[in-house]
ChimeraX commands (.cxc) that place a marker at each C-alpha (Angstrom):
marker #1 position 24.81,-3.43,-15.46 radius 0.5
marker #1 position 20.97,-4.30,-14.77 radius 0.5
marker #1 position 20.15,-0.62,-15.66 radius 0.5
marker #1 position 21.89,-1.11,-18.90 radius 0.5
marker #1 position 20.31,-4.28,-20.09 radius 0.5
marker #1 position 16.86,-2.93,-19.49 radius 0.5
marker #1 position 17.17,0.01,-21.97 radius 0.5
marker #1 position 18.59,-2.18,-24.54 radius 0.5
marker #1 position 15.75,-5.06,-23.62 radius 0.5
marker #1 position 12.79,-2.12,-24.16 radius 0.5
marker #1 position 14.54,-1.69,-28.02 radius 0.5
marker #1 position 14.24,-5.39,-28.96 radius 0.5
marker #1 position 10.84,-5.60,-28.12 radius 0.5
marker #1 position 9.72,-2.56,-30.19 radius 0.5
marker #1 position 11.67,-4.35,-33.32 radius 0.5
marker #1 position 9.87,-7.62,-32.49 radius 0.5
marker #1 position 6.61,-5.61,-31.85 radius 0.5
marker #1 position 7.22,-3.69,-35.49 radius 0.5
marker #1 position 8.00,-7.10,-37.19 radius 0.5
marker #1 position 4.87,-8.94,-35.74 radius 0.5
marker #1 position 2.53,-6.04,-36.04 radius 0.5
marker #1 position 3.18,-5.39,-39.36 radius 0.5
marker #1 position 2.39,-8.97,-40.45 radius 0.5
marker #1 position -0.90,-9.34,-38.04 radius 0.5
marker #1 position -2.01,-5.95,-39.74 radius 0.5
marker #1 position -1.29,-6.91,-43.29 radius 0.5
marker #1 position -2.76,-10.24,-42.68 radius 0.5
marker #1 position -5.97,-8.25,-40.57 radius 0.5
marker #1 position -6.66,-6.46,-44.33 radius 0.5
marker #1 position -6.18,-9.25,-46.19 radius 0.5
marker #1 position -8.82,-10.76,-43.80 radius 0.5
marker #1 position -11.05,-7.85,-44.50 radius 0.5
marker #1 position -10.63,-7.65,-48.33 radius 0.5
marker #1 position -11.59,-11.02,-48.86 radius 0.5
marker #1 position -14.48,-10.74,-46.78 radius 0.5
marker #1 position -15.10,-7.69,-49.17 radius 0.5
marker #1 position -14.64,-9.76,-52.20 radius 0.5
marker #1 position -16.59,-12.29,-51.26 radius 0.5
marker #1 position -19.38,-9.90,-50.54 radius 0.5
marker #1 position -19.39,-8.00,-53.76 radius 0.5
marker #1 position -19.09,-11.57,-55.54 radius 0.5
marker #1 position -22.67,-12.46,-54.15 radius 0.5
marker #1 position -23.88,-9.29,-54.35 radius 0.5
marker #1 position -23.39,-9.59,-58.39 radius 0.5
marker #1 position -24.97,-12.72,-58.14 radius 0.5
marker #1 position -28.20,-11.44,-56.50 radius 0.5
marker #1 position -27.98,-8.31,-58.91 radius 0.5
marker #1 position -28.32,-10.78,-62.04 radius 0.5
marker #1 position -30.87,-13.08,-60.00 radius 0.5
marker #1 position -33.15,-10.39,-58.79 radius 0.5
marker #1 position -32.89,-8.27,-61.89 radius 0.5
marker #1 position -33.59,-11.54,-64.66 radius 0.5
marker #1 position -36.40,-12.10,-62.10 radius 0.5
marker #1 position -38.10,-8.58,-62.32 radius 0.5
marker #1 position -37.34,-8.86,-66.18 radius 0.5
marker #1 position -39.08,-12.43,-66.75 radius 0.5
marker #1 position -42.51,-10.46,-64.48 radius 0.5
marker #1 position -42.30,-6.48,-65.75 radius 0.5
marker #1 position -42.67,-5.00,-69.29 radius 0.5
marker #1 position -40.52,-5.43,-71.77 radius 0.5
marker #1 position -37.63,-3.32,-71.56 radius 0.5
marker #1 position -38.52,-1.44,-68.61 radius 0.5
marker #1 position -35.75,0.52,-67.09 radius 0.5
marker #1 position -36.77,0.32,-63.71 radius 0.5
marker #1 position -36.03,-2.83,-63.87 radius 0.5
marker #1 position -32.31,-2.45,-64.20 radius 0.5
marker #1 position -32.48,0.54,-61.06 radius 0.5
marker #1 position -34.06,-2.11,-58.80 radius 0.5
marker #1 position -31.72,-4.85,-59.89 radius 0.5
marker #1 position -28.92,-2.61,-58.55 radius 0.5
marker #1 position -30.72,-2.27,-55.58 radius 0.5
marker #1 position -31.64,1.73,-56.32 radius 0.5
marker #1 position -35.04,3.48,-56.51 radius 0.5
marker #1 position -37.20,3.51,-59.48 radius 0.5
marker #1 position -36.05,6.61,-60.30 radius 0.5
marker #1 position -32.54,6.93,-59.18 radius 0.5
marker #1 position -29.85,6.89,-61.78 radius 0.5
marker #1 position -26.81,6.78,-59.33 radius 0.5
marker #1 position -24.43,4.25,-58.62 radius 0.5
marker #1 position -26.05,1.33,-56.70 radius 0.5
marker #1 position -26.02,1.89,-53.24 radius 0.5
marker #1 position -24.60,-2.21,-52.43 radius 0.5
marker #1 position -21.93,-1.81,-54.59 radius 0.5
marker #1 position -20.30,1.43,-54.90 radius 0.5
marker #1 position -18.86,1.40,-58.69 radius 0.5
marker #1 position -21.84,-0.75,-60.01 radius 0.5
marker #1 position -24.63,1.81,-62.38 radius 0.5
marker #1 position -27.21,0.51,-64.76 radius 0.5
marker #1 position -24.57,0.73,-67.59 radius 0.5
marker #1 position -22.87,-2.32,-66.31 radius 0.5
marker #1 position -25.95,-4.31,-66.71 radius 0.5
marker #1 position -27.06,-6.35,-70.05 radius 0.5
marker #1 position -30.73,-7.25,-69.99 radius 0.5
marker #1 position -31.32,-9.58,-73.49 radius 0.5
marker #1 position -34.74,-11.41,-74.48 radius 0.5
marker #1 position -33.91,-14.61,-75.85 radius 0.5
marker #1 position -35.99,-17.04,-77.74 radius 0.5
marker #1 position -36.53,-20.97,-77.24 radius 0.5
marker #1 position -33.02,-21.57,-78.92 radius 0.5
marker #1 position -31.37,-19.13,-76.91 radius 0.5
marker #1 position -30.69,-16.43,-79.68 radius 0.5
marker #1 position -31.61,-13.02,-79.41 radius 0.5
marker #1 position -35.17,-12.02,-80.43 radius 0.5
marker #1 position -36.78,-9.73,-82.60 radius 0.5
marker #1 position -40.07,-10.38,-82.05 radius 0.5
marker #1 position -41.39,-10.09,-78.79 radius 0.5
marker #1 position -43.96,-12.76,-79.50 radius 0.5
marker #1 position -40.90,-15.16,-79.50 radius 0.5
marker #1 position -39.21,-14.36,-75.88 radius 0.5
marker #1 position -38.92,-17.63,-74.10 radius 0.5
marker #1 position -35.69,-17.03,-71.81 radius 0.5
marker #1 position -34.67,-13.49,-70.15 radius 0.5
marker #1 position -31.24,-13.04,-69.50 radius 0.5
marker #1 position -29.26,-10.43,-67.36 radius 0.5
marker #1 position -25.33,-10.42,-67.23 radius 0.5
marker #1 position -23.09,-8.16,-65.40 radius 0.5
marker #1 position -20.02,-6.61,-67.59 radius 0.5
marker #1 position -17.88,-3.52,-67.67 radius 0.5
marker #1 position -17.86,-2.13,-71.42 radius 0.5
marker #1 position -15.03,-0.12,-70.86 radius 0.5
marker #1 position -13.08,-3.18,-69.53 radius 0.5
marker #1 position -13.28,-6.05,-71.54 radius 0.5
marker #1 position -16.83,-6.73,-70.51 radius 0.5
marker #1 position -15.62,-8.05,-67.10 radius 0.5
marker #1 position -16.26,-6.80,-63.74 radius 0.5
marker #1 position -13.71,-5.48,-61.47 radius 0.5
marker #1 position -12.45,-5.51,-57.95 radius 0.5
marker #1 position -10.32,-2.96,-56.58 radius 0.5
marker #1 position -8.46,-3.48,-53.06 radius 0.5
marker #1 position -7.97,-1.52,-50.50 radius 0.5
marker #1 position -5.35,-2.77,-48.81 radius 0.5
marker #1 position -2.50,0.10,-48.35 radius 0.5
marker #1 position 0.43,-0.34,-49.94 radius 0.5
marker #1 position -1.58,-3.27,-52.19 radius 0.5
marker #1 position -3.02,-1.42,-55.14 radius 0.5
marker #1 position -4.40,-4.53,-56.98 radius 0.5
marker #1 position -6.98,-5.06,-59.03 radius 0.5
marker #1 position -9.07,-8.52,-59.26 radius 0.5
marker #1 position -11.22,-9.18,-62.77 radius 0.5
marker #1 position -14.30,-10.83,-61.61 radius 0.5
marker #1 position -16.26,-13.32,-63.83 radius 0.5
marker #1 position -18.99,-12.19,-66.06 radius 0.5
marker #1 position -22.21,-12.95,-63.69 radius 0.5
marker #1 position -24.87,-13.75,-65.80 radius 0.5
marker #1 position -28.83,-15.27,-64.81 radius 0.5
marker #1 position -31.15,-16.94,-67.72 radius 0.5
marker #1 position -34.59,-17.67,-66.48 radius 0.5
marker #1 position -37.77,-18.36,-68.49 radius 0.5
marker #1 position -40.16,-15.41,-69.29 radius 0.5
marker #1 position -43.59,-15.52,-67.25 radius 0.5
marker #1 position -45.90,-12.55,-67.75 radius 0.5
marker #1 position -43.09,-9.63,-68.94 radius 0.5
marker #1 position -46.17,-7.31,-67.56 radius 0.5
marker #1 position -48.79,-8.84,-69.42 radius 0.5
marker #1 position -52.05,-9.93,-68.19 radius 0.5
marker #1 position -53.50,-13.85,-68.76 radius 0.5
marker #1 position -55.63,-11.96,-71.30 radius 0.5
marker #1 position -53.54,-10.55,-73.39 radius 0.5
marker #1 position -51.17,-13.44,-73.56 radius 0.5
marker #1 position -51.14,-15.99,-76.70 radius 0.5
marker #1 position -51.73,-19.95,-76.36 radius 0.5
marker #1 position -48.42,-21.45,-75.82 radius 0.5
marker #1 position -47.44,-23.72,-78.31 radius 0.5
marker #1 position -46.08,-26.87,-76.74 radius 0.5
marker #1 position -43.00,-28.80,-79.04 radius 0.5
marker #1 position -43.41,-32.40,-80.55 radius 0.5
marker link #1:1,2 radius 0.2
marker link #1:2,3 radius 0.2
marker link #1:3,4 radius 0.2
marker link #1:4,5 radius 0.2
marker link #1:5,6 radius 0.2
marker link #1:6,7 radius 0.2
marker link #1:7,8 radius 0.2
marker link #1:8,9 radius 0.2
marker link #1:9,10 radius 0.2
marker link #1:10,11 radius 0.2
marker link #1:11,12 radius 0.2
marker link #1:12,13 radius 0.2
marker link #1:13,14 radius 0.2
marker link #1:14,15 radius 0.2
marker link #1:15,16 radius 0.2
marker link #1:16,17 radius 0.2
marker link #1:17,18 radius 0.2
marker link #1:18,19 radius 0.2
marker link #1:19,20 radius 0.2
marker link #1:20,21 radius 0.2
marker link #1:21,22 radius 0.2
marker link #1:22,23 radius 0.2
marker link #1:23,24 radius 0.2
marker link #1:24,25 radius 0.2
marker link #1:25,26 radius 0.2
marker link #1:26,27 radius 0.2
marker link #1:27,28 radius 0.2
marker link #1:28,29 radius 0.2
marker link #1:29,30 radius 0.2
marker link #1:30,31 radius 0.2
marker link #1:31,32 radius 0.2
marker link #1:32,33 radius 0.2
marker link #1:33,34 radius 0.2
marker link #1:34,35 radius 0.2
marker link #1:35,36 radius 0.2
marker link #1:36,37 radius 0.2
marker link #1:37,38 radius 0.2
marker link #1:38,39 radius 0.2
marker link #1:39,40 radius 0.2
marker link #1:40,41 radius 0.2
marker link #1:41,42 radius 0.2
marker link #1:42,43 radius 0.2
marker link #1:43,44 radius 0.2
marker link #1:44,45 radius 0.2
marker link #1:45,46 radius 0.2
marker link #1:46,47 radius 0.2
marker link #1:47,48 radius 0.2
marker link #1:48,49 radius 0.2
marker link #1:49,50 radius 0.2
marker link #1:50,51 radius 0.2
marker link #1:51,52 radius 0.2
marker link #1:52,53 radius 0.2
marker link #1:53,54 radius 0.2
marker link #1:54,55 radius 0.2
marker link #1:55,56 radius 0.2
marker link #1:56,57 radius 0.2
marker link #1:57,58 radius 0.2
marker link #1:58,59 radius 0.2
marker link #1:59,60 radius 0.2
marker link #1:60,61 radius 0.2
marker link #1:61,62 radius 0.2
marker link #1:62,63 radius 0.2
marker link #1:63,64 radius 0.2
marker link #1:64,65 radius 0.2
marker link #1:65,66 radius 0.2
marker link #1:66,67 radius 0.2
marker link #1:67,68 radius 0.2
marker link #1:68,69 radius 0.2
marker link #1:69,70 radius 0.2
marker link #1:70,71 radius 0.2
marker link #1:71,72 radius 0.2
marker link #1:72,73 radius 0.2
marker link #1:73,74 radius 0.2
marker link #1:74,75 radius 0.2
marker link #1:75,76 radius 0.2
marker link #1:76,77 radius 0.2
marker link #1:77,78 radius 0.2
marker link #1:78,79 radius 0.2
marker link #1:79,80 radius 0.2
marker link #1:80,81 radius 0.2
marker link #1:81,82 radius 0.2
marker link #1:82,83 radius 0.2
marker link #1:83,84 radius 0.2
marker link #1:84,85 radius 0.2
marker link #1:85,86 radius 0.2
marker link #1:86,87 radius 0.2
marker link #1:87,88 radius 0.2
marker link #1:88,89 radius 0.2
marker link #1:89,90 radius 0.2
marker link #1:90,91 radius 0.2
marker link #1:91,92 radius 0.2
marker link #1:92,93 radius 0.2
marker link #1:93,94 radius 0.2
marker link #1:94,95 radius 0.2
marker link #1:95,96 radius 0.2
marker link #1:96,97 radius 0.2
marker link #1:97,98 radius 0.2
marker link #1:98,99 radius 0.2
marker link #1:99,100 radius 0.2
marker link #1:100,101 radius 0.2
marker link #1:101,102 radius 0.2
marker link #1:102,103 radius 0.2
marker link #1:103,104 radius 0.2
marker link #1:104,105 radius 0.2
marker link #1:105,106 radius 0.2
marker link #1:106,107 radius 0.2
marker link #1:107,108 radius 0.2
marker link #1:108,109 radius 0.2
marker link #1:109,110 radius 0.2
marker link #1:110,111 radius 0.2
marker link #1:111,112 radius 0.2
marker link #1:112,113 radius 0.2
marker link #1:113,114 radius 0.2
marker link #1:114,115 radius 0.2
marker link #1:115,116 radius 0.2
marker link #1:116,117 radius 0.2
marker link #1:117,118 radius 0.2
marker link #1:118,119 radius 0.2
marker link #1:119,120 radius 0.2
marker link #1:120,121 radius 0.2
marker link #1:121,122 radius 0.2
marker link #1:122,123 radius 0.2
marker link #1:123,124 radius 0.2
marker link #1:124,125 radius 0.2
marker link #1:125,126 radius 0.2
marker link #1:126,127 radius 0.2
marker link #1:127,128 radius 0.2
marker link #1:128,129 radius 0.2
marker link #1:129,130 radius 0.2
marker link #1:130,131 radius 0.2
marker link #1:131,132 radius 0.2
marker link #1:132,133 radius 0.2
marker link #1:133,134 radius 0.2
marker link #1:134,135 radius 0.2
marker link #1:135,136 radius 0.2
marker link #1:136,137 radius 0.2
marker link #1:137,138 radius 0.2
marker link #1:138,139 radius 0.2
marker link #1:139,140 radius 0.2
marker link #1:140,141 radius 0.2
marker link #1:141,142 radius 0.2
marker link #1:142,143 radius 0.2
marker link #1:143,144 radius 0.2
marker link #1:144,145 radius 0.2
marker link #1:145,146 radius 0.2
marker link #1:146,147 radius 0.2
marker link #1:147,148 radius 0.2
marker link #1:148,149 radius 0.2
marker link #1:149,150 radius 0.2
marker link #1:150,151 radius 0.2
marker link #1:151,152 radius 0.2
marker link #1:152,153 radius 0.2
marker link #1:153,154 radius 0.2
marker link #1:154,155 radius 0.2
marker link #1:155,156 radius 0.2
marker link #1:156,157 radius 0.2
marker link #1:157,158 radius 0.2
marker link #1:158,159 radius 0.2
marker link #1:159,160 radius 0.2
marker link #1:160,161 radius 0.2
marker link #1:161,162 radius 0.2
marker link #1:162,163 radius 0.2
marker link #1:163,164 radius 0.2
marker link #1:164,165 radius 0.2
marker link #1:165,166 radius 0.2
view
């Protein structure tokens, strides 16, 4: 009889063993993706922040600025090496004047603005998980940085007199 409820002991505890497991492992990934998430989430940030940055101090419309906001080489055109589905295509680099509308005139740039958007998905990021068995997809915010222009590449010299408001 002891024999007996040994074998049958051994089968309960690899049903309890499948039952826990496969809620410590599901709950492991979720662990991990968010940890992910939360990565690429501040990685965006730092793209905007770095690349409004290099904007507001580099030439006007220079494209190396958008590679080294992703983190690339001057020269590389590939996806950025932080974030594996980011490229220069997702980035929106605008001049903007003292009212915060678009400029024409480069004279007029007051505010540099970078934003990070997907145009072939409603201009908003996304996150895709990993998880197995899981295959969702998260629509991240549209990260955006505005900072005020200082040189854009221009010497002292070459700059006008500001002209301070009333």
């Amino acid at each position: 009889m002891i024999a007996i409820n040994k074998r049958r002991t051994r089968g309960v505890y690899v049903v309890e063993f499948a039952i826990i497991g496969l809620l410590l492992f599901t709950l492991l990934f979720g662990v991990l993706e968010m940890g992910r998430l939360y990565f690429t989430v501040n990685s965006l940030d730092e793209v905007v922040r770095r690349g409004a940055r290099l904007a507001a101090v580099c030439q006007i419309s220079d494209p190396v600025v958008l590679h080294r906001a992703i983190f690339n080489d001057a020269g590389d055109a590939s996806s950025s090496s932080l974030i594996g589905n980011l490229e220069v295509a997702h980035l929106t680099l605008t001049y903007l004047d003292k009212d915060g509308a678009p400029v024409v005139n480069p004279d007029d740039i007051s505010y540099v603005q970078l934003s990070v958007n997907d145009p072939l998905n409603s201009n908003k990021f996304t996150f895709n998980l990993l998880i197995p068995g899981f295959g969702g997809v998260f629509t991240l915010p549209v990260f955006r940085s505005t900072i005020p222009r200082e040189s854009l590449g221009r010497h002292a010299d070459d700059m006008p007199p500001e002209i301070t408001p009333c």
